[in-house]
C-alpha positions as CSV (number, residue, x, y, z in Angstrom):
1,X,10.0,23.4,-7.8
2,X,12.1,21.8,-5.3
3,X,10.3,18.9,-3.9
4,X,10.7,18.9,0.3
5,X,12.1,15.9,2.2
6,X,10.1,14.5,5.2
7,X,12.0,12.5,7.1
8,X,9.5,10.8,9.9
9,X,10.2,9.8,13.0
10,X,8.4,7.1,15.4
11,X,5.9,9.9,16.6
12,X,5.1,11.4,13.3
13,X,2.4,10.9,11.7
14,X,2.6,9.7,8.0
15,X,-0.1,12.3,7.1
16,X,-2.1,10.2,3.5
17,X,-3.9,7.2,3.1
18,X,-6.3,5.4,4.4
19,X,-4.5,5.6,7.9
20,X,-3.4,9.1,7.8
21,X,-3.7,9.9,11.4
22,X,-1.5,7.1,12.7
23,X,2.0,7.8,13.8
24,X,4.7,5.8,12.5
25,X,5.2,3.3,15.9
26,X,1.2,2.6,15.6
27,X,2.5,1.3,12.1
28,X,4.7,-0.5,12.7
29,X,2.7,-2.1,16.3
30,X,0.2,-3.0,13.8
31,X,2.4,-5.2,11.9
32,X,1.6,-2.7,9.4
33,X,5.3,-2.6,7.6
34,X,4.3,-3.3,3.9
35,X,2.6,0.3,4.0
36,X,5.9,2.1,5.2
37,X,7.9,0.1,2.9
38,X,5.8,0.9,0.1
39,X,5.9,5.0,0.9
40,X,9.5,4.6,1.5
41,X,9.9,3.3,-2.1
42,X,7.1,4.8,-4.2
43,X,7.0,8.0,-2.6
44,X,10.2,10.9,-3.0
45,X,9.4,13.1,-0.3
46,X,9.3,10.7,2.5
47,X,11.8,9.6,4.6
48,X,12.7,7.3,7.6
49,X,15.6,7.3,10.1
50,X,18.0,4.7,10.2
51,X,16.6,3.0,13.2
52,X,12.9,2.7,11.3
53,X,14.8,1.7,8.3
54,X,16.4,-1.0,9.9
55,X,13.1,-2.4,11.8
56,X,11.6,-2.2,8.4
57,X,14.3,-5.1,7.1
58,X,15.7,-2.4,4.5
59,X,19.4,-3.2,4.3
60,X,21.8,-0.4,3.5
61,X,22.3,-1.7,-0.5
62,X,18.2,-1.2,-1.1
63,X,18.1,2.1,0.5
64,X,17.8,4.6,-2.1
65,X,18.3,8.5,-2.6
66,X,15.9,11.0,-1.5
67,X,14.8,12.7,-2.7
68,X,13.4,10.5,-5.3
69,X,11.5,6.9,-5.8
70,X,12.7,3.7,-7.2
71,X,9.9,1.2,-8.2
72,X,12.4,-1.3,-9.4
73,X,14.3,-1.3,-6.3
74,X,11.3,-1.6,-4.1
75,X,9.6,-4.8,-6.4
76,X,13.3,-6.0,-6.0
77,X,13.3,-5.5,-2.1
78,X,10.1,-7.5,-1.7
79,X,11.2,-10.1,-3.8
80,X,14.5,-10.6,-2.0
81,X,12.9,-10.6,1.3
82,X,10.1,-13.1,0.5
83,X,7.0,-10.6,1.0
84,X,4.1,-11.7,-1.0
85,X,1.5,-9.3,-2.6
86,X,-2.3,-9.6,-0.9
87,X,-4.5,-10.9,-3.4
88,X,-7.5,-11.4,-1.6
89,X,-10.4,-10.1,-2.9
90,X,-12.4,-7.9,-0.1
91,X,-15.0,-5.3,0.1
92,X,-15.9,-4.2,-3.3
93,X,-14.1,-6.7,-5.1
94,X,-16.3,-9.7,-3.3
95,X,-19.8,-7.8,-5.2
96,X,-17.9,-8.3,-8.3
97,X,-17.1,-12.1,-8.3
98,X,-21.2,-12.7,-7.6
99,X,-22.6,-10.2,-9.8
100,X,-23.5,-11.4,-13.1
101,X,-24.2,-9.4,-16.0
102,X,-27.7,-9.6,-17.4
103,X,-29.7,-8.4,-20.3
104,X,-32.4,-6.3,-20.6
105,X,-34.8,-9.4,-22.1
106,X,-33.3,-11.2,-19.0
107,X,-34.9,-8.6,-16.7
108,X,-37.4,-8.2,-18.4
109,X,-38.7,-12.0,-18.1
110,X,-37.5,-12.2,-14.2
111,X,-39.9,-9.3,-13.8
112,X,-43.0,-10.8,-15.1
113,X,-42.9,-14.0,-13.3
114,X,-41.6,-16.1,-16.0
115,X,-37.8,-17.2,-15.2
């Protein structure tokens, strides 16, 4: 199967994820680059034009071949241009830090008044 090539503009939209029905200038208005780097890299059938490429910081020797994806190149990228990886814990992961794992005899006593 020959894989297709998508190569978006500033009024497409990127079509996945969590903000699938956003064009690519709402993206990038959003300060929402990491996203569009990230497909760019990880993904092999999408694509940018040169203008979106350069706004996105990707100089010409981290540009890669489509189609295809380069994980390497993209860790690479970030690490060259001094982007930092999110880890702040929201949503979800904020319940896990407070929940505490209990036992049965645990619930058991909290039940009938004697914890």
């Amino acid at each position: 199967m020959i894989p297709t090539l998508r190569t978006l503009t500033r009024k497409s939209k990127i079509g996945f994820g969590k903000n699938k029905d956003l064009t690519i200038q709402k993206h990038l208005d959003l300060n929402k680059k990491i996203s569009l780097i990230s497909a760019y890299y990880n993904l092999t059938s999408i694509n940018f034009t040169e203008d979106i490429l350069s706004e996105l910081n990707i100089p010409k020797e981290f540009r890669i071949d489509k189609p295809g994806a380069n994980k390497e190149m993209y860790y690479k990228m970030l690490n060259t241009k001094g982007y930092k990886k999110n880890n702040s814990k929201s949503g979800a992961d904020i319940l896990k830090k407070y929940s505490k794992n209990v036992s049965n005899s645990y619930l058991q006593r909290y039940n009938q008044g004697k914890n």
